[in-house]
N, C-alpha and C positions, 0 to 999 in steps of 0.2 A: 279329610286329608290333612296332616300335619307338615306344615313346610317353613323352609328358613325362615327367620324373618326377614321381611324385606324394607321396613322403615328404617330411616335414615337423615335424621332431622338433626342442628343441634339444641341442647337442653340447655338455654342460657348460655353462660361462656362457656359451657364443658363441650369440650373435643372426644365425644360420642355421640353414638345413638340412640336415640330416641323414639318416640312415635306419635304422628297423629291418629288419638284413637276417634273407627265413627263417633256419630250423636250414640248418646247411651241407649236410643230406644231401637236404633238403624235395625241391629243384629236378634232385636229382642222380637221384632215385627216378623222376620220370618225365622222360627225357630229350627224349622227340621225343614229347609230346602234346601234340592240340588243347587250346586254351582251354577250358577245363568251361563245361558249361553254365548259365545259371543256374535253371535248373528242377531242384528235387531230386528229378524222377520223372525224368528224362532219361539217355539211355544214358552211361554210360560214353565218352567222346574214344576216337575208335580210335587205338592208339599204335602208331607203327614197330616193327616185331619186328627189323628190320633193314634195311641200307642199301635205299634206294627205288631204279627202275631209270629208267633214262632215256635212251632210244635214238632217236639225232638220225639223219636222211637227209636229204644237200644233193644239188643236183643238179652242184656243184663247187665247188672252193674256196673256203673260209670267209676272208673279208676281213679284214684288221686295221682299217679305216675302213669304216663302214655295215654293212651288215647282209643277209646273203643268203636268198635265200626260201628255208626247208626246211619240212620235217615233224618233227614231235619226237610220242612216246610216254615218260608219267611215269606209273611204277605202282607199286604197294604192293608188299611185294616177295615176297608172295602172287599177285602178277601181273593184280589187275583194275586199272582206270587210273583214275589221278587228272585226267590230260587225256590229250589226242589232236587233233593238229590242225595246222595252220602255226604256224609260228615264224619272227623273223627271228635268226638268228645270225650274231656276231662274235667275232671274237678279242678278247680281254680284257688290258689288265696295259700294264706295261710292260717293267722286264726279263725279264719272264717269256714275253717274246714270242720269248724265245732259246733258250727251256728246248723238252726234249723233247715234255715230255706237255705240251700248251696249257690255256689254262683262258678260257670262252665265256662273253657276253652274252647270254642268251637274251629275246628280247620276242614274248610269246605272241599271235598274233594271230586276227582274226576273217577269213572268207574274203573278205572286200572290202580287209585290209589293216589297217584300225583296231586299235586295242589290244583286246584282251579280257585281260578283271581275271579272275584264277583263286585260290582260296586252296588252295595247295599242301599237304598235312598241315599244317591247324592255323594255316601261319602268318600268314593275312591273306589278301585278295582283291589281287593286283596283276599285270598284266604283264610287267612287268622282273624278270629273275632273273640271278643269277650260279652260273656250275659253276668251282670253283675247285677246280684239281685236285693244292694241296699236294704241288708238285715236291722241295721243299727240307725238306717236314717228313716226314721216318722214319718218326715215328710217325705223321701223316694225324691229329689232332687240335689240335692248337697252336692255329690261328683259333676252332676250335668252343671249344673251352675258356674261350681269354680271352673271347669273346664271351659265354658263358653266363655265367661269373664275373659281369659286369659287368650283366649283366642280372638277376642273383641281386641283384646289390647296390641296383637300382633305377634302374640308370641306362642310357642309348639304347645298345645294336647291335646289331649283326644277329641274328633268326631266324636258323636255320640246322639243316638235316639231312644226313647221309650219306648216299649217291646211289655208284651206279654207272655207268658210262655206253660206251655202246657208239655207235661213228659211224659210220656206212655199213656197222654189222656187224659192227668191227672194236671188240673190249674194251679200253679205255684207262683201267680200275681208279678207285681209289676217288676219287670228288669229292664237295666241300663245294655241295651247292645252298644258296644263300646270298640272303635278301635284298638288295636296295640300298637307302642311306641316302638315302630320296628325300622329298619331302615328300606325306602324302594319309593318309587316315583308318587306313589297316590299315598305315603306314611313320610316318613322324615327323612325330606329328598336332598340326600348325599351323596356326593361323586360317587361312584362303586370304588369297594375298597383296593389295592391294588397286589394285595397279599401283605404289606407292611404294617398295617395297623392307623393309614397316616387318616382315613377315614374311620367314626367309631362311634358307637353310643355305647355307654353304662349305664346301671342304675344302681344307686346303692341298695345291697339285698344283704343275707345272711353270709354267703360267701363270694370270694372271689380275690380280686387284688387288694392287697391290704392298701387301708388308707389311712394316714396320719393326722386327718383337717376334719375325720368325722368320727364317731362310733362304729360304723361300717363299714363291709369292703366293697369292692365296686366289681360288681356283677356285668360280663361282658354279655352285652344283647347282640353286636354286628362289632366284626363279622363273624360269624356263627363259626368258629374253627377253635379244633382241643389237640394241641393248646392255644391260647388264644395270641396273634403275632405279637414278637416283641414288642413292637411299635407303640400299642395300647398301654402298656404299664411305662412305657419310659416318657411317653407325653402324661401322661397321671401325674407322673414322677417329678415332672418339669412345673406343672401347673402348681402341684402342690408342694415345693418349694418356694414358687414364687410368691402363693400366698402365706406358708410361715413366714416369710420375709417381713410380711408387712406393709410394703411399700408401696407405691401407685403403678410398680415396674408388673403386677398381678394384673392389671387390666392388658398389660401385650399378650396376656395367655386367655382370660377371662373376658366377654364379652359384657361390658360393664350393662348395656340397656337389656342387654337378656336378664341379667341378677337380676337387676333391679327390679325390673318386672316379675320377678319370680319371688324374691322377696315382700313385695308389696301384693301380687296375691296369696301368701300362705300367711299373713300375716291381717289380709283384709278378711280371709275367713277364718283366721287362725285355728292350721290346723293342727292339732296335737300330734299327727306323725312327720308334720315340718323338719328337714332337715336333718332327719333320722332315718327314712328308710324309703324306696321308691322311687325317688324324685332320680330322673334324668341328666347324665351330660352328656352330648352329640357333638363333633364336629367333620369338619370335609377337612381334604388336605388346602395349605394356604387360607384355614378360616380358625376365630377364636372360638372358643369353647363357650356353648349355650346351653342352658337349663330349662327343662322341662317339670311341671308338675305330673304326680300320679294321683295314689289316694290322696280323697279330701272328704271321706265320709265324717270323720270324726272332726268335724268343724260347727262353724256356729253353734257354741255355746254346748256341745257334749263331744267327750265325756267328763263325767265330775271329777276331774282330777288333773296335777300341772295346771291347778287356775285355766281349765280349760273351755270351766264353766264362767268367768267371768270377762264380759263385755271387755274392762280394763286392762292394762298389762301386755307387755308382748312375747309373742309364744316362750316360754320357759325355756327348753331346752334352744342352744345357740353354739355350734361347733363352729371349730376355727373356719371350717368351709364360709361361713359366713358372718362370724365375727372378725375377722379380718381386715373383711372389706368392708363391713360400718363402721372400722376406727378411722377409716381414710375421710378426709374430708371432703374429696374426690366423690368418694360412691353417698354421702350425705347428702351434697349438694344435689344431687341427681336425682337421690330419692326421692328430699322434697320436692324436685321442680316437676317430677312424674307424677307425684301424686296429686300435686295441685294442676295438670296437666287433666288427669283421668277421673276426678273429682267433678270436673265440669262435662264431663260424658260419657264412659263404659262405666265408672264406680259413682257416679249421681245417687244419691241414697232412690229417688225414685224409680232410676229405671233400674239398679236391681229389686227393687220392689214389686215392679215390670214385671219384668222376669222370671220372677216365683209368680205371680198371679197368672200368667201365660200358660208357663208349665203344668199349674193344676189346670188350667179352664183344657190346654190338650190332653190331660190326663185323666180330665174326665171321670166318670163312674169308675174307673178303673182303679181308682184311690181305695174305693169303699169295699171292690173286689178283693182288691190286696189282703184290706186287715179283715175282710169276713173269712179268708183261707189263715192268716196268722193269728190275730186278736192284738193288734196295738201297740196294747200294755206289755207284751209278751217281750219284744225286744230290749225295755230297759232293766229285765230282771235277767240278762244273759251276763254270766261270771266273767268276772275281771273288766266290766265295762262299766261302772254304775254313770247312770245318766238320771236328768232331772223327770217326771212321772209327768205324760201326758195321757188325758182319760179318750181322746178324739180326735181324728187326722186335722178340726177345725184348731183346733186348741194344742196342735203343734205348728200349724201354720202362724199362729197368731205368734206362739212363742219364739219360731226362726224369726218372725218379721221386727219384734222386739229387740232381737238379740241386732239382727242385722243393722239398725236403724242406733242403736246403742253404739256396736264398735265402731262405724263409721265416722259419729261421731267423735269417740275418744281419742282414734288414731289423726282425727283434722286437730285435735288440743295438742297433741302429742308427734308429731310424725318429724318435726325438726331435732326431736332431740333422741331419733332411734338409734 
């Protein structure tokens, strides 16, 4: 489930918010479990032992546009189900629509067609789901990561579990089942909107309302209406004048502890589509505007290119959306006191370290499934991606943990003077 945040501390003398984040290892100890219950006579959350399974049957061709009737089967990976039933599926992505192994929309449906809301292990009652099947990431963790990072830290993205998945039979290895950033009580819980726009998430995509503060335009997710209420482009509109302005008067629009946190994870894996395409703003009515990450495949240390490949530096490209607010000394101040904040617990070099060794030990054999159906090496020779040559999933683990342990570093030498 993705929800407001709800920390509320201040950061030194700055007149925001902040957060206590847990111990670094708290979140890392139970990876894929339900939310506890609040009865403390009540069982124990059953927790994943290991990737879920998930075996789709179309009666033909999965579309890139709309959605095909199939059947899907999601189980424990002890083999009883989590559902069983129609589904509509799609192709998902955009370059990724070139890559070998695809990666699916899944919308769980009832047998008339309507949505049925399912909570999939733990993470909320919803019908839309994503199988993202980390073509480009080696090691098959990278999304899950930054994602939980960010979630450890108090702030919105996706739920997300390992998932295997099989289609018409045939094993196509390990995928991320993955929330979408959508709006509704078990996803990104905002007032309902009230027909005006005054409730809203965007993401910057290929189209939509133009934006002045980034490369992109801001793609309306909620509420789902064409066209989309005026409300949406004229709070845009508000926000991003405020940040041309410049001045400290952008945090009445901007929710200064959500940036910042948003900043300091795209920047702790830095990710080469940072602040370029995807990334999230949601707000309710009477709330500032919050930031969400998307993709973060293209992180730690590939691909080769924008210095994406090196530990040092920070991420290259940098729009007004958020150069703006690091000329303030305002949002500087905050960044260091967060970072030296989250440095002693969710960003600890060790327990993300944690972290990835966790991931593989639940991923188990299912690592070696993956590359015995692709072959490894296969994904750094995919056009217009060039990344660094790993010959073994052991020898891409070693190289994330490298790179990880590198930028953590650099950005503790560096992080005052971002």
């Amino acid at each position: 489930m993705v929800t407001m945040p709800r920390r509320a501390v201040v950061l030194f003398a700055l007149a925001a918010c902040g957060g206590s984040a847990p111990d670094g290892l708290e979140d890392a100890a139970i990876l894929d479990a339900s939310p506890p219950d609040a009865s403390p006579d009540a069982a124990p959350p059953r927790v994943l032992t290991g990737p879920a399974q998930v075996a789709i049957r179309c009666p033909g061709a999965i579309p890139v546009i709309g959605k095909l009737d199939c059947t899907i089967e999601i189980a424990w990976p002890e083999g009883d189900l989590a559902y069983q039933g129609p589904a509509g599926v799609g192709l998902h992505g955009r370059s990724s629509l070139n890559f070998p192994k695809k990666q699916y929309a899944i919308e769980l449906r009832n047998p008339d067609g309507t949505d049925r809301d399912v909570d999939l292990f733990g993470m909320g009652a919803d019908a839309d789901w994503l199988l993202n099947g980390a073509w480009l990431d080696r090691a098959l963790v990278r999304n899950k990561l930054g994602y939980d990072l960010h979630r450890a830290m108090g702030g919105s993205a996706p739920d997300s579990r390992f998932a295997e998945l099989t289609l018409d039979g045939a094993p196509l290895g390990v995928y991320l089942l993955a929330e979408r950033l959508e709006h509704g009580k078990d996803r990104v819980d905002l007032p309902d909107d009230d027909g005006t726009g005054v409730s809203f998430i965007v993401k910057g995509s290929q189209d939509g309302i133009a934006s002045t503060v980034q490369a992109k335009p801001w793609e309306v997710v909620y509420p789902a209406l064409d066209p989309a209420p005026a409300g949406v482009a004229s709070r845009l509109a508000a926000v991003e004048r405020a940040i041309a302005a410049r001045t400290d008067a952008m945090f009445d629009e901007l929710d200064l502890a959500s940036l910042v946190d948003f900043v300091l994870l795209e920047e702790t894996v830095k990710n080469n589509d940072a602040y370029f395409l995807s990334h999230h703003l949601y707000t309710g009515a009477d709330t500032k505007i919050r930031v969400a990450p998307w993709d973060l495949d293209l992180s730690w240390g590939q691909p080769s290119y924008n210095n994406n490949e090196l530990a040092t530096a920070w991420i290259l490209y940098r729009p007004v959306l958020i150069a703006a607010p690091a000329a303030r000394p305002m949002f500087r101040a905050a960044l260091v006191a967060r970072w030296t904040e989250l440095r002693a617990g969710v960003l600890a070099t060790d327990a993300i370290i944690a972290r990835i060794a966790q991931y593989r030990a639940l991923l188990g054999a299912a690592v070696a499934r993956n590359w015995a159906i692709w072959d490894i090496t296969q994904p750094q020779r995919t056009p217009g991606f060039p990344m660094y040559a790993v010959v073994s999933a052991d020898d891409e683990y070693a190289k994330l943990e490298t790179f990880v342990r590198a930028r953590l570093a650099w950005i503790d030498a560096n992080i005052a003077a971002y």
